[in-house]
Every structure is written in structure tokens, then in C-alpha cells.
C-alpha positions in Angstrom: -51.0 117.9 219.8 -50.6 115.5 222.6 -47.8 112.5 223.1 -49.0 108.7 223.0 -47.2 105.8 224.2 -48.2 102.3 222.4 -46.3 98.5 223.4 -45.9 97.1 220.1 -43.8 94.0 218.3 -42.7 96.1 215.7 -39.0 95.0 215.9 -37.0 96.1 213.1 -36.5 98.0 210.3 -38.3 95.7 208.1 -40.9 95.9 210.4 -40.4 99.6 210.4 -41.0 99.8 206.8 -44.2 97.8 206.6 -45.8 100.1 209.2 -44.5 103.4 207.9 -47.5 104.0 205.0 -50.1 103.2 207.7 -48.8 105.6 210.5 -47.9 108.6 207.9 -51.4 108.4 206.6 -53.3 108.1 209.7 -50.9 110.9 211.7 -48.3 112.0 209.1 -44.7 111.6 208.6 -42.4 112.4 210.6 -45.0 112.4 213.5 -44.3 108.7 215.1 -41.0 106.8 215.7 -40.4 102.9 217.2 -38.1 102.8 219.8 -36.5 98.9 218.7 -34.1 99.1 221.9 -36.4 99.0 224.0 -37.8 95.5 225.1 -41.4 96.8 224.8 -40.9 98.3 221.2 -42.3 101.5 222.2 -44.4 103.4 219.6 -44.3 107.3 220.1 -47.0 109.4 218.5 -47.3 113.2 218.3 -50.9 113.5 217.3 -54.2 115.2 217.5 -55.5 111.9 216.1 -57.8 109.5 218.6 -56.2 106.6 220.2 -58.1 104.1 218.3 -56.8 106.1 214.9 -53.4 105.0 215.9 -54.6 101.3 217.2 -56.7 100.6 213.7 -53.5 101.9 211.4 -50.9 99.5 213.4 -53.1 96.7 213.3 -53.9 96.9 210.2 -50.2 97.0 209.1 -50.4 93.3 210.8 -48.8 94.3 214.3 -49.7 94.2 217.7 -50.2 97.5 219.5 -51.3 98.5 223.2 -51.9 101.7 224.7 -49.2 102.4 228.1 -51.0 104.9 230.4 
């Protein structure tokens, strides 16, 4: 299971809640978390899932999402 990084604009806990069915069925609960200090609103994934996997389910939830290297 490997670590990814993602910039979002998910940037509350209402935001939180719209993403959470997305991310839990693409790579499972309890396996991301949205760090809202942070000015970037970094997304952490623990996954085995691709990159676009985790891209796809964000957007899809109606946020903006970008890889960090």
C-alpha cells in the first residue's frame, strides 16, 4: 500500500462529508484524511488504488484535486 499526496479545495467538514462516500468506495474507509489546516487542503491516501482512481472519485464528488510529487 503506498502513501499519495493530492492539493485539493476540500475545506471543511461539510466538504468533508460530501467527499467521504466517494473516497471510502474507491479506497475504503478509514484509508484517506483532508488535512483543512493546511493552506493546500492536503488529501492523504493509503492505497493500492491508481492515481487516477483517487483523481476520478474527488472530482466526481465536485472538488478539485492535484497530484503533489
Amino acid at each position: 500500500m503506498s502513501e499519495l499526496k493530492f492539493k485539493t479545495n476540500i475545506n471543511c467538514g461539510s466538504c468533508i462529508k460530501s467527499v467521504k462516500p466517494f473516497l471510502d468506495e474507491t479506497v475504503g474507509e478509514g484509508n484517506w484524511s483532508v488535512d483543512t489546516e493546511n493552506p493546500d487542503k492536503i488529501l492523504t491516501v493509503n492505497t493500492d488504488e491508481e492515481v487516477t482512481d483517487v483523481v476520478e472519485a474527488v472530482t466526481d464528488a465536485g472538488f478539485k484535486i492535484q497530484k503533489i510529487d
